[in-house]
N, C-alpha and C positions, 0 to 999 in steps of 0.2 A: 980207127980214131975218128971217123969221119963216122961212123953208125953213132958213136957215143954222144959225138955233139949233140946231133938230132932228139936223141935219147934225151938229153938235158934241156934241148929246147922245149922239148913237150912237156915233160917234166913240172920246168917253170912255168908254160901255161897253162897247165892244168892246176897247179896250184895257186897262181893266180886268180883263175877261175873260183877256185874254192875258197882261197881267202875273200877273194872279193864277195859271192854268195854268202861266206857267215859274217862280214862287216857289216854287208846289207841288212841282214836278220837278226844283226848282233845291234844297229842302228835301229831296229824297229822293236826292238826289248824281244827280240828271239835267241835262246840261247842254247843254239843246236848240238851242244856238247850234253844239256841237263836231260834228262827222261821227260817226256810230254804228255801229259793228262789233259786230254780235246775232252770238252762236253759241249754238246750245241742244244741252243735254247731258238724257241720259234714266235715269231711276234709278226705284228697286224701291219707295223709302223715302227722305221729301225731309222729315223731321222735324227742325224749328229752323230750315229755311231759307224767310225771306220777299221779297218783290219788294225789300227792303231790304238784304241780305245782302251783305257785299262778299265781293271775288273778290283772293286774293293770290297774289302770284309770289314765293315765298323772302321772304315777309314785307312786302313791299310792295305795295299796294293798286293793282290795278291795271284794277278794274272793279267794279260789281254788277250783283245779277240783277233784271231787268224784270218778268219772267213768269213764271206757273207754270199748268201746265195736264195734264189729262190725254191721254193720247197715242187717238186718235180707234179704234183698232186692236179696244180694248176691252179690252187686255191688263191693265188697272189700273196699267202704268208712269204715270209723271209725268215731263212733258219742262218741264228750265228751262233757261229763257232768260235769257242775261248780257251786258251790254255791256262792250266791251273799250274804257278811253280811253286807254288807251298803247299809239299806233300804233307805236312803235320796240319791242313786244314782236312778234316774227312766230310764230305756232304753227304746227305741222308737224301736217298731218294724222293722226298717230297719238299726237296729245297727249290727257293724260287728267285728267280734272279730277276732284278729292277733293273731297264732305261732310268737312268735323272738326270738332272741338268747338276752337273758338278759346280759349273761356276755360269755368270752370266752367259755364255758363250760356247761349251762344250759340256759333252753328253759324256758319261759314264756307267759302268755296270756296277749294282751292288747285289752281294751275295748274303741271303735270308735262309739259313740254315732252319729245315725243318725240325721236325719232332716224330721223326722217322726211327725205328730201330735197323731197318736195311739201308748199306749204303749204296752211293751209286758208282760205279765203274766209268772208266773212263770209255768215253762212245756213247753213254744213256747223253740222253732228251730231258732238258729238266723243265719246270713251268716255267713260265716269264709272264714277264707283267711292264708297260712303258707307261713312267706317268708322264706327264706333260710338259714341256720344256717351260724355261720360266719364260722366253717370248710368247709361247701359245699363250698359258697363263696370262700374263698381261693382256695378249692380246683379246682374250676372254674377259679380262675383267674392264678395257678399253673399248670392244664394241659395243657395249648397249650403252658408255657415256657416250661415245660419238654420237650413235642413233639417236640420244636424247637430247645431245649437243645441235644435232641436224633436226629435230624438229622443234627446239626451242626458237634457232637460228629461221627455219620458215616461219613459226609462229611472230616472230620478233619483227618477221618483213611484212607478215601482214598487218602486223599494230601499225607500224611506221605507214604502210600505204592506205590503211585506215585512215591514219592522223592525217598522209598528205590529202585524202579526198576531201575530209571532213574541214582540214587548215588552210582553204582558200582563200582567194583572195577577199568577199565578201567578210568571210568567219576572223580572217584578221584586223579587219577592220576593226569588226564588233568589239572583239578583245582590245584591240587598242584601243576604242572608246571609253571602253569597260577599264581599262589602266585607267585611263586620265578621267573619269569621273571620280574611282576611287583616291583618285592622288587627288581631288580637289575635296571631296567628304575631312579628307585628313586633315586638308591647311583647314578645313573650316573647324573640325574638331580642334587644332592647334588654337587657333585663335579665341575659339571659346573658352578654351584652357588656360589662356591667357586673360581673356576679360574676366576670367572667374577667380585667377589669382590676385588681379586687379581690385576687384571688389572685395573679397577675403580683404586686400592691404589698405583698403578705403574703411572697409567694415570692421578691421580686426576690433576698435574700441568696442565700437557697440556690441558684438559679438563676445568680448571679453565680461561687457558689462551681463548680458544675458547669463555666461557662464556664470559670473558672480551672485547673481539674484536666484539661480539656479541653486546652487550654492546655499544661500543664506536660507531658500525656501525648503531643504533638505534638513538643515539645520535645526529649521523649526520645528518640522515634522517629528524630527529626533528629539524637538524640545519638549513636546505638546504630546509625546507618544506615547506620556502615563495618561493624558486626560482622553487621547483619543480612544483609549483603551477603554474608559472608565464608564465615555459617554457609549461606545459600542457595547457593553456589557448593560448598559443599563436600558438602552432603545434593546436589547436581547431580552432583557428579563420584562420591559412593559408589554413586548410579542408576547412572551410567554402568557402574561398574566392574558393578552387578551382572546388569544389562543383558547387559554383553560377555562372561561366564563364570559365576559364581555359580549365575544364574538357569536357564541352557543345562543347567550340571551337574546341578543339582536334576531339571531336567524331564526328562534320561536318566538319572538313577537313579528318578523314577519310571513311567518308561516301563519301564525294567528289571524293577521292583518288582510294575507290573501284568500281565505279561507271564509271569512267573513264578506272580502267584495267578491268571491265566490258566490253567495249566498243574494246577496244583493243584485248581481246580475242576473242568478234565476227567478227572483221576482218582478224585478222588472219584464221581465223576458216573457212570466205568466202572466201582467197585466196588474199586477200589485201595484198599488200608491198614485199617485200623480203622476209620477211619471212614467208608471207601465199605462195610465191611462191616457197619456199624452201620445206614447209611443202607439198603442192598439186601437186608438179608436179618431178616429178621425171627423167628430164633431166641431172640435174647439180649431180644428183648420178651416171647416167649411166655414162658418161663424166668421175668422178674420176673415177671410179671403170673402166671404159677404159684405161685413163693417168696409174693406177695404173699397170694393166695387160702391159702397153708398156713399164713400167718403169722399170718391172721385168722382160723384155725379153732383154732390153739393158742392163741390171747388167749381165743377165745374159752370153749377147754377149761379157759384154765387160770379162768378167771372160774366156768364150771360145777362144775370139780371141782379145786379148790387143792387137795384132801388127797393129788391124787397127786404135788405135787411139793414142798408143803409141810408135816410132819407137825407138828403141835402137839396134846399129850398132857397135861393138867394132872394128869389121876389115873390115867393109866396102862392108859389105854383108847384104843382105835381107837374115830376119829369116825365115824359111820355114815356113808355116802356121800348128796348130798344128792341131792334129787326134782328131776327134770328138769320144766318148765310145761311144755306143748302147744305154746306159741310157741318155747322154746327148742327144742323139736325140731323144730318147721317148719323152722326157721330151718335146722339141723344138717343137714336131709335137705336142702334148697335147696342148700347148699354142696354139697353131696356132690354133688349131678347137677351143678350148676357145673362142677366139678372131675373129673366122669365127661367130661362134653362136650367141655371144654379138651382132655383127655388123647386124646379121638377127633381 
């Protein structure tokens, strides 16, 4: 009685044991009652995926992975292992099984049925393939904004400490100078703006008046603009007439005209007439310029000696002749050699 207990005590531990081991496996989607098709796939990078992982076909669950281990080779690959429970899936030996990111946050296996006609057995090696989880992703398409982020952010410090070298305290100054000149140009442009609306309201009459005469002279022009027409048509057609003959005539009478004192200037020029003979020959100069030199020595006689051409007698006596100075005889003999040399 006392073996049987014992018997019973082991019994329930042992089956304890083994319920417990298939709760466990039965808790991790193992189902040790079904038949088990292992295939192991081998990849570079097996980040996200645990012996928990399921394995889908176009969305449907159609296994997970058992195992993870590294490949004995020493290559640092890592081979997983996945049970297949949907025996109506057959894979073709050149089937390829994807790493993806199922949701933000965990990894999945998906199953890409070749175009194989051999299938694979349970135990083959299929290809794999891991794409990129949507963190890496992001994080791929977040490093070079940051990088650009990071040197927009130093380029931005060095504008700023640019600005601070350059925005001292002199250069503020300026600027503010620079404000308040500008802000006094503007009250003066205001104010001009104002004296000019002012005048405009002093001036609007006579300005009004100008528009009106403006106006009435418009008027005219519109009135008068058959005879302007009439007199313009008709100063057209006196052009014309002078244009077609007048102008012709004129310019061969004096084509005629030049042509002639053409003519005139080469006889001159040969010595022709009076006055090519005034011009070539120089007689009739030496002659005045003779009379001229006689003419000033009788002025000058008669200045010296009036009593020989004018007698004035009050009592009946000859004036005695007067005394020549020293200079009026210089002067007499200079003529005289003048007039010697002429005559040579």
């Amino acid at each position: 009685m006392k073996i049987k207990r014992e018997y019973s005590i082991a019994l329930l531990v042992i089956g304890g044991v083994l319920l417990l081991v298939f709760g466990i496996n039965y808790l991790k989607g193992f189902d040790l009652l079904q038949k088990r098709n292992l295939y192991r796939v081998v990849y570079a990078d097996v980040a996200g995926v645990t012996e928990a992982t399921p394995v889908f076909f176009n969305g449907f669950k159609v296994g997970q992975v058992v195992k993870r281990e590294l490949m004995p080779d020493g290559s640092g690959r890592i081979a997983v292992t996945f049970q297949m429970d949907e025996d109506r899936l057959k894979l073709p030996d050149d089937t390829e099984v994807r790493i993806y990111s199922a949701d933000l946050f965990s990894r999945a296996l998906q199953i890409r049925l070749g175009t194989s006609s051999t299938l694979a057995t349970s135990g083959d090696t299929l290809r794999g393939h891991a794409e990129l989880s949507l963190t890496d992703a992001v994080s791929g398409q977040i490093d070079p904004l940051k990088r650009k982020a990071e040197g927009m952010i130093a380029n931005i410090d060095s504008v700023l400490t640019a600005f601070q070298l350059i925005l001292n305290d002199s250069a503020r100054r300026d600027i503010d100078a620079s404000f308040a000149s500008i802000r006094g140009t503007l009250e003066t442009f205001n104010k001009t703006a104002q004296r000019i609306d002012e005048l405009l309201i002093a001036e609007s009459t006579t300005i009004r008046a100008t528009l009106e005469n403006v106006r009435r002279v418009s008027e005219n022009l519109l009135a008068y603009n058959t005879t302007i027409t009439s007199v313009l048509q008709n100063m057209d057609t006196v052009t014309g007439q002078l244009a077609g003959g007048e102008i012709k005539r004129m310019l061969t009478s004096l084509d005629s005209s030049s042509a002639q004192l053409k003519q005139l200037m080469a006889r001159i020029n040969a010595g022709e007439g009076s006055l090519g003979a005034l011009l070539h020959n120089d007689t009739l100069y030496q002659n005045l310029e003779s009379a001229s030199r006689e003419l000033d020595l009788l002025m000058e006689d008669l200045r010296l000696n009036p009593n020989r051409y004018v007698h004035l007698s009050l009592f009946g006596r000859k004036d005695r002749l007067p005394k020549l100075s020293d200079s009026d005889v210089d002067r007499i003999k200079r003529a005289l050699q003048e007039d010697k040399r002429m005559q040579r």
